[in-house]
C-alpha positions in Angstrom: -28.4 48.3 -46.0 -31.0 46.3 -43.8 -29.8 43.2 -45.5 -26.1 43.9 -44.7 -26.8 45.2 -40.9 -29.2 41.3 -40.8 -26.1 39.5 -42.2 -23.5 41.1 -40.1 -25.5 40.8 -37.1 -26.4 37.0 -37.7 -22.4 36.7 -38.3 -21.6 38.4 -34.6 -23.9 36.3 -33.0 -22.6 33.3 -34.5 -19.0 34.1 -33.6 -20.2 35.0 -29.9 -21.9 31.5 -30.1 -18.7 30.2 -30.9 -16.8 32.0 -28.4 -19.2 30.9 -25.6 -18.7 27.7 -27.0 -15.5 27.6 -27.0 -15.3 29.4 -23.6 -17.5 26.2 -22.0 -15.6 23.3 -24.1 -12.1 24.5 -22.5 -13.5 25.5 -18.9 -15.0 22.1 -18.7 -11.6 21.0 -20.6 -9.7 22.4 -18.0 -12.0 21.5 -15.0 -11.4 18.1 -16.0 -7.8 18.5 -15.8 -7.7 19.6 -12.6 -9.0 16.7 -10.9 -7.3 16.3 -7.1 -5.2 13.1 -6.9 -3.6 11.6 -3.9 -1.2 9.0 -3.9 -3.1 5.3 -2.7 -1.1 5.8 0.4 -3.1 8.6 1.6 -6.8 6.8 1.7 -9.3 6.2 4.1 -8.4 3.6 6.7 -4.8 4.9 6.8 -2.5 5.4 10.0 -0.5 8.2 10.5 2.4 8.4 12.8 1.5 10.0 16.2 3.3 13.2 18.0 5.2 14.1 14.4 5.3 16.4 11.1 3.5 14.1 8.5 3.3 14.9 4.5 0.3 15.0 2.5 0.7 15.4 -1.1 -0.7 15.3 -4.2 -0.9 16.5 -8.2 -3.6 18.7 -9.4 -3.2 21.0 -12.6 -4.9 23.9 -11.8 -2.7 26.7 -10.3 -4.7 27.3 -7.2 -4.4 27.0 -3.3 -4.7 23.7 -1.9 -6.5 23.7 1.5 -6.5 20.9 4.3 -8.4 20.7 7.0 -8.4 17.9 9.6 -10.8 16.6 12.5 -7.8 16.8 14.9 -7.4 20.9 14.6 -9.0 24.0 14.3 -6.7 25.1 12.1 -7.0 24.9 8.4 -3.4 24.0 6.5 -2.7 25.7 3.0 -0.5 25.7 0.0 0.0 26.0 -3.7 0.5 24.3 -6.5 3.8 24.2 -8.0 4.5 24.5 -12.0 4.0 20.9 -12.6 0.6 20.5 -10.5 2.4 18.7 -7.4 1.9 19.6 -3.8 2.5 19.1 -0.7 1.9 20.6 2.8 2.9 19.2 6.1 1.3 19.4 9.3 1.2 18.3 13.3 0.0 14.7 15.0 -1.0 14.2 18.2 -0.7 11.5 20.8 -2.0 8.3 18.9 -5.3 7.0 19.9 -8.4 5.0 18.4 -10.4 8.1 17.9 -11.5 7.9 13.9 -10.4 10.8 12.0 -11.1 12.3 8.9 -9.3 15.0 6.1 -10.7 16.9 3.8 -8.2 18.2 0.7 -10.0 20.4 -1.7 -8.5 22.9 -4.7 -11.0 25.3 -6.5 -12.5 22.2 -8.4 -12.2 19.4 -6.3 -12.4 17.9 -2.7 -11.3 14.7 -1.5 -12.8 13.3 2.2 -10.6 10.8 3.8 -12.5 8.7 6.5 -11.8 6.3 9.3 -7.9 7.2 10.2 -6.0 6.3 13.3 -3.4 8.2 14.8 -0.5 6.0 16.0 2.6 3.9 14.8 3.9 3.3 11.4 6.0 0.7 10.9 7.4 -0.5 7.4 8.3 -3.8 6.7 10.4 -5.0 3.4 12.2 -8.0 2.2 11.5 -11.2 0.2 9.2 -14.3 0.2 9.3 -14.8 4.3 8.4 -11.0 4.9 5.8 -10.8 2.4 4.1 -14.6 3.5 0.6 -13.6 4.7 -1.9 -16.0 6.7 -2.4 -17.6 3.4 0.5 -19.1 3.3 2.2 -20.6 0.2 1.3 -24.1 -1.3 1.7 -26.7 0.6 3.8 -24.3 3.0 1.3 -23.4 5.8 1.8 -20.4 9.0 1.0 -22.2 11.6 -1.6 -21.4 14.0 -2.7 -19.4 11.0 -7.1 -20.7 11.7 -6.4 -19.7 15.1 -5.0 -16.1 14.9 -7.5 -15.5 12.1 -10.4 -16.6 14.0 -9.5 -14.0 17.1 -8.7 -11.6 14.4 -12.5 -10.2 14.7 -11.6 -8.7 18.0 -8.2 -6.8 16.8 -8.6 -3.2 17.4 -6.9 -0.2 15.2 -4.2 -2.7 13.0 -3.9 -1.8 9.7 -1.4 -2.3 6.8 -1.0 -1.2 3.6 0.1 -4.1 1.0 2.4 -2.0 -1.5 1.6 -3.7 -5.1 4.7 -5.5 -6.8 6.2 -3.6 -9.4 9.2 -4.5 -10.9 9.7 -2.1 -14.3 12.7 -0.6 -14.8 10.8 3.0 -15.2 10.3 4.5 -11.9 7.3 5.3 -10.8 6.2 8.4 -8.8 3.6 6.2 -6.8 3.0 3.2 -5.5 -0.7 1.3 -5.6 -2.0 -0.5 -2.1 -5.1 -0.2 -0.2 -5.6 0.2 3.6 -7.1 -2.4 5.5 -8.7 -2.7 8.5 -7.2 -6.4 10.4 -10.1 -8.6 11.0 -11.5 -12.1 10.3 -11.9 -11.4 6.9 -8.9 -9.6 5.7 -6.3 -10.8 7.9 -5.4 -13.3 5.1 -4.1 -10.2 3.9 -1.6 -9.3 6.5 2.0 -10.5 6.3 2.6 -12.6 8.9 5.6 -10.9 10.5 3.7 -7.2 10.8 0.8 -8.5 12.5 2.5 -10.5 15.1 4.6 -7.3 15.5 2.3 -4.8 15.8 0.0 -7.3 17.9 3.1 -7.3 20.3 3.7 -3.3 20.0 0.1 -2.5 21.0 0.1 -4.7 24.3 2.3 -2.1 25.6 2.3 1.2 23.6 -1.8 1.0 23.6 -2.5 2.8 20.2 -3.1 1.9 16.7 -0.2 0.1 14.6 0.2 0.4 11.2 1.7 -1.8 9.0 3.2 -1.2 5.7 4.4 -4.2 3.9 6.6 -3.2 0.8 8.5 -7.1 -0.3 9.2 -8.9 -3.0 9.7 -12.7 -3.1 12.8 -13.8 -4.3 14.6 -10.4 -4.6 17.9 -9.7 -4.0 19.7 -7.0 -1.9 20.3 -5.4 -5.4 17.1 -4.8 -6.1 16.4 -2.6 -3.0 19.4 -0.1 -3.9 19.6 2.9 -6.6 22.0 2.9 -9.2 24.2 5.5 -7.8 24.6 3.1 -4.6 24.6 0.0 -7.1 27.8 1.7 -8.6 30.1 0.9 -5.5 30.2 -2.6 -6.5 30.6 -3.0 -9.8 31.4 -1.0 -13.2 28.5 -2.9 -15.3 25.6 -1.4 -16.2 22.2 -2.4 -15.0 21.3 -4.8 -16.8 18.1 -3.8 -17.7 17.5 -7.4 -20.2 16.2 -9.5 -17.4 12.8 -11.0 -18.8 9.5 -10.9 -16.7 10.0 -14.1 -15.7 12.6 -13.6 -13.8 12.0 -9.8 -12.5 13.0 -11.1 -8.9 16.6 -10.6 -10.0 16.2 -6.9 -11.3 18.1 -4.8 -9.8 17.2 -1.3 -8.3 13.3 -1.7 -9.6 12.2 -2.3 -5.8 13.3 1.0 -4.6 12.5 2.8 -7.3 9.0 1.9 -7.9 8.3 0.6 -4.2 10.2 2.5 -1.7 10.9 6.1 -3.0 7.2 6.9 -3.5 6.4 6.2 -0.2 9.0 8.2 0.7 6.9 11.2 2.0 4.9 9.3 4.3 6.1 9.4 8.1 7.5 6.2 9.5 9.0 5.1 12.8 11.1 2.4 11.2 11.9 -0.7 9.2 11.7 -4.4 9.6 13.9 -6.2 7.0 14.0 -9.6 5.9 15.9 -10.7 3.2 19.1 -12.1 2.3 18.0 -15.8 1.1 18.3 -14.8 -2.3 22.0 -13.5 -1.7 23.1 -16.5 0.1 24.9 -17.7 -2.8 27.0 -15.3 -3.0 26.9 -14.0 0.7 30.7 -11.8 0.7 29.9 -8.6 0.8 26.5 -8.5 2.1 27.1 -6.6 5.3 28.3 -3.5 3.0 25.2 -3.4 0.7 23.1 -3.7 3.6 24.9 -0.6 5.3 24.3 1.0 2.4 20.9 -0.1 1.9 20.1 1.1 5.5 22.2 4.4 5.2 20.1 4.8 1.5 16.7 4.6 2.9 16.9 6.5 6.1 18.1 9.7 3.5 15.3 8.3 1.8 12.9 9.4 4.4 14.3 12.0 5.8 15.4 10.8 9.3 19.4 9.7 9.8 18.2 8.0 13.1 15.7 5.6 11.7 15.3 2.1 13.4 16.7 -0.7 11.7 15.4 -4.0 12.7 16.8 -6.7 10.9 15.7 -11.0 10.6 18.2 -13.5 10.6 18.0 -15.8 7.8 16.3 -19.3 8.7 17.8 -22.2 8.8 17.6 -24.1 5.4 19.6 -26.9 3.6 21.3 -24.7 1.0 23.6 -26.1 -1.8 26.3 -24.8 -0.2 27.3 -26.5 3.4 28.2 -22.7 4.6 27.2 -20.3 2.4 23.7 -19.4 4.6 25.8 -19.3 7.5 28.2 -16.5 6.4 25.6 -14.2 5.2 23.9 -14.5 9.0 27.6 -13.4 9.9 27.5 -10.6 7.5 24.1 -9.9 8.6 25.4 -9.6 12.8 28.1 -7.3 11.0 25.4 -4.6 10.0 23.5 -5.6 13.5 26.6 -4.4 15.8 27.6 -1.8 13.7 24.9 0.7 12.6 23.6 2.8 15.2 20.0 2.6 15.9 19.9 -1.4 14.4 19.3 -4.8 15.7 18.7 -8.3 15.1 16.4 -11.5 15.9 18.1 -14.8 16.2 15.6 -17.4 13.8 18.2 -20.2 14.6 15.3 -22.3 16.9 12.1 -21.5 14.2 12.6 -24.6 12.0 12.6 -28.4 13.4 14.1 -31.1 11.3 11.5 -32.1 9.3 11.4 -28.3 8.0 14.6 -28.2 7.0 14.1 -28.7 3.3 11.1 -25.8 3.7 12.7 -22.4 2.4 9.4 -20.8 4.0 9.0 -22.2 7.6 6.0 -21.7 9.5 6.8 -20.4 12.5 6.6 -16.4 11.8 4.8 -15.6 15.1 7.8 -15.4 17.3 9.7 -13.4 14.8 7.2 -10.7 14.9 7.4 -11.0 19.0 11.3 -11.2 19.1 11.6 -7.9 16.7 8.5 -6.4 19.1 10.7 -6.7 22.2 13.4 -5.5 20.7 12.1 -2.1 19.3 9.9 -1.9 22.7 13.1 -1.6 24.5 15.6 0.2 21.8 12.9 2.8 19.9 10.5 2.8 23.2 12.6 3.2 25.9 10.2 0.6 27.6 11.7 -1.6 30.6 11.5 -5.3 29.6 14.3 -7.6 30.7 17.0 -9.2 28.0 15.2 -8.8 24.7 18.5 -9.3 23.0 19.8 -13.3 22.2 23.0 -14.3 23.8 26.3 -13.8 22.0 29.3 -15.1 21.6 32.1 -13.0 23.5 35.1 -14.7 24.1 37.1 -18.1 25.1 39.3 -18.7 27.9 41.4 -21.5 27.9 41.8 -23.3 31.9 43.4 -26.3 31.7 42.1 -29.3 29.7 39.0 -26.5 29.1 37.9 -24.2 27.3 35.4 -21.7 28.6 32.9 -20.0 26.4 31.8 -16.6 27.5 28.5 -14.7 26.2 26.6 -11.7 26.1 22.8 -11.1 27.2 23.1 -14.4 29.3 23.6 -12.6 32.7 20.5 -15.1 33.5 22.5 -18.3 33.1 21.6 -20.6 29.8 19.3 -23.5 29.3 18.8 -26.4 26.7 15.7 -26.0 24.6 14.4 -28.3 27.6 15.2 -26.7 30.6 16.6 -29.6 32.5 19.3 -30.1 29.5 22.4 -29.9 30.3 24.4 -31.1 27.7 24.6 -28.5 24.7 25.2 -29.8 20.9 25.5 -27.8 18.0 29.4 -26.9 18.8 32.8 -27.5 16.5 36.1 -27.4 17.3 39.4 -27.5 15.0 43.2 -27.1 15.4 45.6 -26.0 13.0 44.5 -28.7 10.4 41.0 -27.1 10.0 39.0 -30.4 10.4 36.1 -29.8 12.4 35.1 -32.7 14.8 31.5 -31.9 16.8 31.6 -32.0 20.3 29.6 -30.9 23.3 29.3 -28.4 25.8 28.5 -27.7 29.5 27.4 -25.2 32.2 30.8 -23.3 33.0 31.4 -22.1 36.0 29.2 -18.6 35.4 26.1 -18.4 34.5 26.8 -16.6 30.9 29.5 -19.6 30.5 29.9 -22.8 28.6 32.5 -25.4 28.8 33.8 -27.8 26.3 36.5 -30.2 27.1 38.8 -30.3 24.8 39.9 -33.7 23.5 43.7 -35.2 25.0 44.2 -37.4 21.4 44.5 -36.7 17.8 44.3 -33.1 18.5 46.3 -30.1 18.4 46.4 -26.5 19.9 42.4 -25.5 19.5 42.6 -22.8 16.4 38.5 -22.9 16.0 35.0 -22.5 17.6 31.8 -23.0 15.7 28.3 -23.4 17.0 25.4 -23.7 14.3 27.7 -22.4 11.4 26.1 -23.7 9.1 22.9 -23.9 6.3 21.1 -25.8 8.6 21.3 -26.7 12.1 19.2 -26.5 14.8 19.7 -23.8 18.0 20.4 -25.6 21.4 21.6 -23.1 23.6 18.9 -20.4 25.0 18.8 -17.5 27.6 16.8 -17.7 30.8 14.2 -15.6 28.3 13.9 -18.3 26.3 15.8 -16.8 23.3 18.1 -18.9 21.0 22.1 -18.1 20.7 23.2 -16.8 17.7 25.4 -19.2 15.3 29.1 -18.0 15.4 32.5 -18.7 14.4 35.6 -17.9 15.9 37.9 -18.5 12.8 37.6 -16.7 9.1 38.5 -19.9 6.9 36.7 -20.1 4.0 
């Protein structure tokens, strides 16, 4: 009986062993699970948008309370987990400052501490090869000014961005990789051009950090920045989902899905878009896909007012004599259209021997010109005409024909200011020839006049001025901003 009592004891213990092993091996099992994650987005060094409801979310497997706590309140935030380990929680920003911050996120296993955050702006920015050109610059294509602004970069105060990393797979991703950074000597070969300039500008007047989120893609199209469902409007293929690596510029829908979408839970004030060189080819029907894109992403992140701040293509010698030209038409379609949108006038940015350069180097005034513009549109600020003139109407007097434009209350000016003779301008009659010809001061300040020739030349049908790939601006605003290219005729 001893015998049997020592065995089944020993047996009892062994299983309890078992069990306690077992116990340990799946609570460290499950421990492991349940590690806290945050997207990259939310990291140290990040800069949340001031005075608003921002997101933060997360995955964790555990079915637990998350907690948040941040140095800004006394109040601690909490929520739970939902079936498939996601979470998110939203909470209050105040005025934006350069006070650091920090968070701390924790779940019953784990605890994140986010350090170094600024309360301010957010901007994104998103487009092709001339958004995404850093201080780097490409080969043999310099920024200029680029040693300069990277030497003073040392004393920049609270700019940050957030490079999104390229990712052009045709399964979406629920995140998106980047790292903060903090904008100095160092790292401003980094920063996109365009953003810095812009947020440089924003912070002279709004006095609180700028963040920067640069989310392009060099050499994508417009197609690549829509969904499917969006993507369906215009044509009754499929995606077509065989386009090699090589060539993953031309994919369509990958950029939104896998670097737009999963940002879309972090609070922005607006967009800065520059793209359309890649769709210049085939630039008919441009204006809708870009109403849709804007229409798209402002559901996207949750705000049907979102600023839209759009870059006129550059001047560049295209195959096609016009084909540039109409999408910056298409492009001023989506600018006067959309409520809440606007666009900078490049037309001045690239000198002759620059015409052949797809990437020119003069990014700095974009950056300022699209700075004005939001100052004035998004901040309610009161700076003069931050818009470039327009073309309104013609009035024919005469043996002349009077050219009337918008945001040139000012008067207009050469690129010198003592020119007074204006090139750049076409004229045609009913035999569509266009002969160049030039233009005056009129007899208002926001007027131009062109004497219309007495020989070989019918009733005037036409006005162009810069309509096409290339050719440089020559008419400015007393501010010193170009006119944009028009057309008053819809020949192809």
């Amino acid at each position: 009986m001893l015998l049997v009592f020592l065995t089944l004891r020993n047996l009892a213990l062994s299983f309890m062993r078992q069990i306690l092993v077992f116990t340990t091996l799946l609570f460290w099992s499950l421990a492991a699970q349940a590690k806290l994650t945050l997207p990259a987005i939310l990291s140290d060094n990040m800069v949340l948008q001031q005075n608003s409801v921002v997101k933060l979310w997360g995955t964790s497997t555990l079915k637990k309370s998350v907690t948040v706590k941040v140095s800004w309140s006394t109040t601690w935030f909490q929520t739970w987990t939902k079936a498939d380990g996601s979470w998110e929680i939203q909470l209050f920003t105040h005025a934006g400052s350069f006070q650091e911050h920090w968070i701390k996120i924790s779940d019953a296993a784990d605890q994140k501490n986010l350090q170094n955050i600024l309360i301010g702006e957010v901007w994104l920015c998103s487009g092709q090869s001339n958004m995404a050109m850093t201080y780097r610059g490409y080969k043999n294509q310099p920024i200029a000014d680029a040693d300069q602004t990277i030497a003073e970069a040392k004393n920049s105060v609270g700019i940050r961005t957030f490079n999104v990393e390229k990712e052009a797979s045709f399964t979406p991703k629920n995140t998106a990789g980047g790292t903060w950074l903090n904008a100095s000597s160092v790292t401003l070969p980094n920063f996109i051009v365009v953003g810095y300039s812009y947020a440089q500008e924003l912070q002279k007047t709004l006095k609180v950090p700028i963040g920067i989120i640069n989310s392009s893609y060099g050499g994508s199209t417009i197609e690549g920045w829509l969904n499917a469902a969006t993507l369906e409007k215009f044509t009754d293929k499929p995606i077509d989902k065989n386009i090699p690596d090589s060539l993953s510029f031309l994919r369509q829908t990958v950029f939104f899905n896998n670097m737009i979408r999963p940002l879309r839970h972090y609070k922005i004030k607006g967009v800065l878009w520059y793209q359309g060189e890649a769709n210049s080819e085939h630039p008919k029907g441009y204006s809708q896909k870009l109403q849709d894109l804007i229409f798209l992403w402002r559901f996207t992140f949750s705000d049907t007012n979102l600023p839209f701040y759009l870059v006129e293509i550059a001047p560049y010698r295209y195959d096609h004599p016009t084909s540039a030209a109409v999408l910056r038409e298409e492009q001023s379609k989506v600018a006067l259209s959309v409520p809440n949108c606007g666009m900078v006038c490049t037309s001045d940015l690239v000198p002759q021997s620059e015409a052949n350069c797809i990437h020119p180097p003069y990014k700095k005034p974009i950056g300022i010109r699209l700075a004005n513009l939001a100052l004035v549109q998004t901040y309610d600020q009161p700076l003069e005409n931050v818009n470039s003139p327009r073309f309104s109407h013609y009035e024919i007097q005469g043996n002349t024909c009077i050219l009337y434009f918008e945001h040139a209350i000012n008067g207009l000016v050469g690129k010198l200011p003592d020119n007074k003779i204006f090139t750049g301008f076409e004229i045609a009659d009913a035999s569509k020839q266009f002969v160049a010809i030039t233009a005056s001061a009129g007899p208002k300040p926001n007027t131009l006049a062109i004497e219309l020739p007495t020989q070989n030349f019918g009733q005037l049908r036409a006005i162009r001025y810069c309509f096409k790939n290339y050719d440089a601006g020559t008419v400015f605003n007393q501010e010193g901003l170009p006119l944009f290219p028009f057309r008053t005729d819809d020949w192809e």
